[in-house]
C-alpha positions as CSV (number, residue, x, y, z in Angstrom):
1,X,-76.5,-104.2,-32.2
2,X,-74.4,-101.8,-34.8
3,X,-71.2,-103.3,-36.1
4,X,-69.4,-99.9,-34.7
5,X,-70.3,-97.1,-31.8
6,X,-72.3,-94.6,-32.1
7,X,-70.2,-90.9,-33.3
8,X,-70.4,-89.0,-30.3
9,X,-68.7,-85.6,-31.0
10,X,-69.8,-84.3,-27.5
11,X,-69.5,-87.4,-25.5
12,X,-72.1,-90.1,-24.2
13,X,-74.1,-88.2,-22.0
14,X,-74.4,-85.0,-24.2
15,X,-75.1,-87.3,-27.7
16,X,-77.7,-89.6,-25.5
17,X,-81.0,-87.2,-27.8
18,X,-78.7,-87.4,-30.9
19,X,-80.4,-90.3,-33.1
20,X,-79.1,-89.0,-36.3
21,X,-75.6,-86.7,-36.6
22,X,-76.0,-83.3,-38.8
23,X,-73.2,-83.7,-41.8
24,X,-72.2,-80.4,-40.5
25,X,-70.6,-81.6,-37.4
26,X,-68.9,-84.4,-39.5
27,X,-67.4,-82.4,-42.3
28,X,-64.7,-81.0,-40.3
29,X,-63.6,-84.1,-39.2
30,X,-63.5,-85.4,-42.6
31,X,-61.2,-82.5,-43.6
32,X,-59.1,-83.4,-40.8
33,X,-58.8,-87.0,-41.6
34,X,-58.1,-85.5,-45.0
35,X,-55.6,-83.6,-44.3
36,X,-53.4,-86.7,-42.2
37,X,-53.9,-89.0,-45.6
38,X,-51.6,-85.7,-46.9
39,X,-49.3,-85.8,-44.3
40,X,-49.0,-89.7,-44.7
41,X,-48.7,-89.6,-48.5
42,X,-45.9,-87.1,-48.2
43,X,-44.1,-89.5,-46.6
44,X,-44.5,-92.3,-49.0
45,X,-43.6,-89.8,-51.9
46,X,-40.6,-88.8,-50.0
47,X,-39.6,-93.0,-49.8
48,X,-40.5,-92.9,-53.2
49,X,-37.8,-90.1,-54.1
50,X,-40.4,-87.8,-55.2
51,X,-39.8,-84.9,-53.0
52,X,-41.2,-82.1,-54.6
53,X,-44.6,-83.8,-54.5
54,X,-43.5,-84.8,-51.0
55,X,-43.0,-81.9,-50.0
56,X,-46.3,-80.4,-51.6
57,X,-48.4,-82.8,-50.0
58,X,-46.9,-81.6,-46.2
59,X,-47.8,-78.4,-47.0
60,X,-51.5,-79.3,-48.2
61,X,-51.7,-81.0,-45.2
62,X,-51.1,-77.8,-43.0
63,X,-53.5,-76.1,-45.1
64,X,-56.4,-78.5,-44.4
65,X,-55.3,-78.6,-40.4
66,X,-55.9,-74.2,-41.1
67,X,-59.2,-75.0,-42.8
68,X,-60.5,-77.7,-40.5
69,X,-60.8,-75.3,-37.7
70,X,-62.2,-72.4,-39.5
71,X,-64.8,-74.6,-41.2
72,X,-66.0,-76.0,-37.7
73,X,-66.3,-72.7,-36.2
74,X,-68.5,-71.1,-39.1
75,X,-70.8,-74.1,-39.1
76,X,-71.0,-74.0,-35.3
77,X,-69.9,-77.8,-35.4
78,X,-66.6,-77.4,-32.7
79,X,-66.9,-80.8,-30.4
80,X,-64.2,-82.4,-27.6
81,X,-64.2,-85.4,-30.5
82,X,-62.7,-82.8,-33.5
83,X,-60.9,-81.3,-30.7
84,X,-58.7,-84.3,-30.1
85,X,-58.9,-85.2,-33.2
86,X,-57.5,-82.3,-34.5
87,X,-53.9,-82.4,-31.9
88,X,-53.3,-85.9,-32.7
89,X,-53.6,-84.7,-36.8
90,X,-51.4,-81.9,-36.1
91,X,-48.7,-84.6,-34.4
92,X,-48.2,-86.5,-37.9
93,X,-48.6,-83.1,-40.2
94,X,-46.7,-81.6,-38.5
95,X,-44.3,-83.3,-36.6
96,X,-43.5,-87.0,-38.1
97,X,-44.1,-85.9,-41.7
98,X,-41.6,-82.6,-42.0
99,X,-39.2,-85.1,-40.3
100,X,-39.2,-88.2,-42.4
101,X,-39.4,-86.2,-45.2
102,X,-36.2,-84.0,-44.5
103,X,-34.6,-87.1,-43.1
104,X,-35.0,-88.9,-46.3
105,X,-34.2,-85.6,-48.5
106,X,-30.8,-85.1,-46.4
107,X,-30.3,-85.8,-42.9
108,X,-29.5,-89.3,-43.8
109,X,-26.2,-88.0,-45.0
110,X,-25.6,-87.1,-41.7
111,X,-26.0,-90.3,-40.2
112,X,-27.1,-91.0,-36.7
113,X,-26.7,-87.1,-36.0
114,X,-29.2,-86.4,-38.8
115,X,-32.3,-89.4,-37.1
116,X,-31.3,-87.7,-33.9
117,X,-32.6,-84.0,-35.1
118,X,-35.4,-85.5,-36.5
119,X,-36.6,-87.0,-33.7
120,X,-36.2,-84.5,-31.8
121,X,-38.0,-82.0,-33.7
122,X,-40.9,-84.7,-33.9
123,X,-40.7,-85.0,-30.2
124,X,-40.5,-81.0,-29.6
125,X,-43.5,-80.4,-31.7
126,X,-45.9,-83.1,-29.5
127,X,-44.3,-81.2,-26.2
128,X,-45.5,-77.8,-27.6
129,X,-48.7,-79.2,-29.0
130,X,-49.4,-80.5,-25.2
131,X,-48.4,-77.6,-23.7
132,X,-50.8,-75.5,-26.3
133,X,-53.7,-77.5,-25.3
134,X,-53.0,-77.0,-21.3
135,X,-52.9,-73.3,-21.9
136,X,-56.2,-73.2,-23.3
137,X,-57.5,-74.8,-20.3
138,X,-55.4,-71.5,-17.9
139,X,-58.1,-69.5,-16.7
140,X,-55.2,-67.3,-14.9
141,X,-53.6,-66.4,-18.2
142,X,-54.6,-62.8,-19.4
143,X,-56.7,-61.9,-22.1
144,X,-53.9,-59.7,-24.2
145,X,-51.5,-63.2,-24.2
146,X,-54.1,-64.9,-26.1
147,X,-52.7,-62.9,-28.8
148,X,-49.7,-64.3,-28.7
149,X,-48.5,-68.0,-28.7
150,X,-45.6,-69.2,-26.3
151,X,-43.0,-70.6,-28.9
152,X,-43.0,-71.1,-32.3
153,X,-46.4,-72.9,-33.3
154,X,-46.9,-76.2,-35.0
155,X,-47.8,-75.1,-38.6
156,X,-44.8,-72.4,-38.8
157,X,-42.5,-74.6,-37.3
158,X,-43.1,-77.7,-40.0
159,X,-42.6,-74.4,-42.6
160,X,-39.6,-73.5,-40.8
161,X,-37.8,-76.7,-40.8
162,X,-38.2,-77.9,-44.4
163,X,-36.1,-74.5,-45.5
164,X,-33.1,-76.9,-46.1
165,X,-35.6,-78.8,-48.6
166,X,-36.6,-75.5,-50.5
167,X,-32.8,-74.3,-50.8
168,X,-32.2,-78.3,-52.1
169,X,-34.8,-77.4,-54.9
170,X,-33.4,-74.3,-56.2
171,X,-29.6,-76.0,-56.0
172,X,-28.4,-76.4,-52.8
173,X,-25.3,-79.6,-52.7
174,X,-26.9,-81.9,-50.7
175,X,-23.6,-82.9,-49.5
176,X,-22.3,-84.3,-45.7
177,X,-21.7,-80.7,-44.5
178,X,-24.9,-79.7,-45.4
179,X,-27.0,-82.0,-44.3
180,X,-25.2,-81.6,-40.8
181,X,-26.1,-77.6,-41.1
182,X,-29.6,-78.7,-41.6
183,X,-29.7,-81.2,-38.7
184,X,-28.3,-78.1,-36.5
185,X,-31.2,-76.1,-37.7
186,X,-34.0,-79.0,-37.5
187,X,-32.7,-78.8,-33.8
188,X,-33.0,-75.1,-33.7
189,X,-36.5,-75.2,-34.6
190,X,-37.0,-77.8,-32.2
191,X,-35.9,-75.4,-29.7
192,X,-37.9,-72.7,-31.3
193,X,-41.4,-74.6,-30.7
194,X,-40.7,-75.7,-27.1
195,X,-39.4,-72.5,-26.4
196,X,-41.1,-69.1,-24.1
197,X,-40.4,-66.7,-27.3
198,X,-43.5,-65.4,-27.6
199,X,-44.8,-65.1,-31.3
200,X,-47.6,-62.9,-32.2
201,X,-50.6,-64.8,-33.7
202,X,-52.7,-61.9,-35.6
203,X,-55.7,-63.7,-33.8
204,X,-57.5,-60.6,-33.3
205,X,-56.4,-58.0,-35.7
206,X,-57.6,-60.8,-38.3
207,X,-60.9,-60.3,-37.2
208,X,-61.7,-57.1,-38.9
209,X,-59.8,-55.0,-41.2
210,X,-59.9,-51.5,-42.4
211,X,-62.1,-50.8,-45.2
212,X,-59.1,-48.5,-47.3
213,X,-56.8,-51.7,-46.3
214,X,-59.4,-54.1,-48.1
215,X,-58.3,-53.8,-51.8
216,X,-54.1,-53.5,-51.0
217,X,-54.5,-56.7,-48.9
218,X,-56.4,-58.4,-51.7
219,X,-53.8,-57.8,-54.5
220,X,-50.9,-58.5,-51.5
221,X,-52.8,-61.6,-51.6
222,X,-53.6,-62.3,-55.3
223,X,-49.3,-61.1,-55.6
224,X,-48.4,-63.6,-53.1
225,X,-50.3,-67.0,-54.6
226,X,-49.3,-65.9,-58.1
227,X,-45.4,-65.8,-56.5
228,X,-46.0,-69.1,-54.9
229,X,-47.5,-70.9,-58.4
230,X,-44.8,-69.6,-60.3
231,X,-41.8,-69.0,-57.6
232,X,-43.2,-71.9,-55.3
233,X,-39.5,-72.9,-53.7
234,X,-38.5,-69.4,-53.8
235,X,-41.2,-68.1,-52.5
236,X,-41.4,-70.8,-49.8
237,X,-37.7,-70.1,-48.9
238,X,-38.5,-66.4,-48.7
239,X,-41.6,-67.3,-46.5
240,X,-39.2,-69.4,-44.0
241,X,-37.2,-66.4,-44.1
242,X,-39.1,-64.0,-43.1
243,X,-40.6,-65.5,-40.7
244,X,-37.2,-66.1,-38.9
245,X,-36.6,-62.3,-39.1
246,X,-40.2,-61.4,-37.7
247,X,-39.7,-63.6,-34.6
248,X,-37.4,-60.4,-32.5
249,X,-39.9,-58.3,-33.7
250,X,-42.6,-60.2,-32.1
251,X,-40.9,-60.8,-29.1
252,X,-40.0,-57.1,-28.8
253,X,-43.6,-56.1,-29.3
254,X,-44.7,-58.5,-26.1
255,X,-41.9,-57.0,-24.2
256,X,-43.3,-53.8,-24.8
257,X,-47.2,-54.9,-24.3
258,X,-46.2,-56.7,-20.9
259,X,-44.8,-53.8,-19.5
260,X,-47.7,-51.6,-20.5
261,X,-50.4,-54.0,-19.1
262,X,-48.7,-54.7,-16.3
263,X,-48.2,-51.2,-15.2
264,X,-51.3,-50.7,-14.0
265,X,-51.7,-53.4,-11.5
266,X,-48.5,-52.7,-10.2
267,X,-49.7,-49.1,-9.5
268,X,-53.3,-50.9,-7.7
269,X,-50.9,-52.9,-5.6
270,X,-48.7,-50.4,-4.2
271,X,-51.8,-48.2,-3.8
């Protein structure tokens, strides 16, 4: 008898033919596993007092838990195991890490307040998390809303709420009144995630693109990473930004969607 069980990515009584496991269907897991080590480590660097590396490491993290996905679907290796997987990653990258991180960095000086915002934020982003998986399981919900998440997602959110850590990095006093400003708005991006503000996801215009807008968003691109290399706080600051300023936007666009796909049926009913 084998010292461990057998990986089942599918479950028992789908892996029951499965003598041997393609590396294919592995791989993603093993960026995902990668990707909580990053979350982890941030942590430790952040205990450590090295928060720019801290900090760097949270946001490698969220860049493996965008990769992990991707890489699964083009290698047709998506299974219930990296499904699971993959929320309970997005927990500690996501949730625990931004929050020990920025409660180390500053909401300490805010004292109990400060543990209190983090929590909660931690606690907000496994609610929305939850709530994102049952949603995928709504066969009620409309095609168009798939466009659209409810509440600010994970990844933007952990973004979001380490803004008071970019500001720190180009100068910011970490004094008491600021880190009680930044426990305010760790609880405002709490609020954000569990929220109904609906937040365009790009899902499908991302799928194909115009071929005169190929080139322009390839130097937007090349613009942005050479920014974020040389600029990185500022540019991460700028990204938290404007992100906050795109979210009426969004929710003004879905407004104006809703009412033009539901139109229609309400024009079938009354007839």
């Amino acid at each position: 008898m084998a010292p461990f069980p057998p990986f089942e990515p599918h479950g028992a009584r789908r892996s029951q033919r499965l003598r041997e496991i393609p590396l294919r269907l592995v791989l993603p897991n093993l960026i995902t596993v990668m990707a909580v080590c990053a979350g982890l480590s941030g942590v430790r660097l952040a205990f450590e007092q090295r928060y720019e590396l801290a900090v760097a490491m949270v946001l490698i993290a969220a860049l493996l838990d965008a990769v992990d996905g991707r890489v699964a679907r083009m290698l047709k290796a998506t299974s219930k195991f990296g499904a699971q997987m993959d929320s309970l990653a997005d927990i500690v990258n996501f949730g625990v890490a931004p929050a020990l991180v920025l409660y180390v960095y500053l909401l300490d000086r805010a004292g109990a307040f400060g543990w209190i915002a983090a929590l909660l934020f931690a606690i907000a982003c496994c609610l929305r998390l939850a709530r994102f998986n049952v949603m995928l399981e709504d066969p009620n919900r409309p095609a168009w809303q798939a466009d659209y998440f409810v509440g600010v997602p994970a990844p933007a959110g952990a973004l979001l709420v380490l803004l008071p850590v970019y500001l720190g990095f180009l100068g910011m006093p970490l004094v008491v009144s600021t880190a009680f400003g930044a426990s305010g708005f760790a609880v405002l991006v709490a609020l954000l995630m569990v929220s109904r503000l609906p937040v365009y996801s790009g899902k499908s215009s991302g799928t194909r693109i115009r071929r005169d807008a190929v080139m322009p968003m390839m130097l937007a691109m090349v613009f942005y990473v050479a920014l974020l290399f040389s600029y990185t706080w500022h540019t991460m600051a700028a990204t938290a930004l404007a992100y906050l300023a795109f979210l009426p936007f969004s929710w003004r666009a879905y407004a104006r969607r809703f009412a033009r796909e539901e139109a229609p049926a309400s024009d079938e009913s009354e007839q």
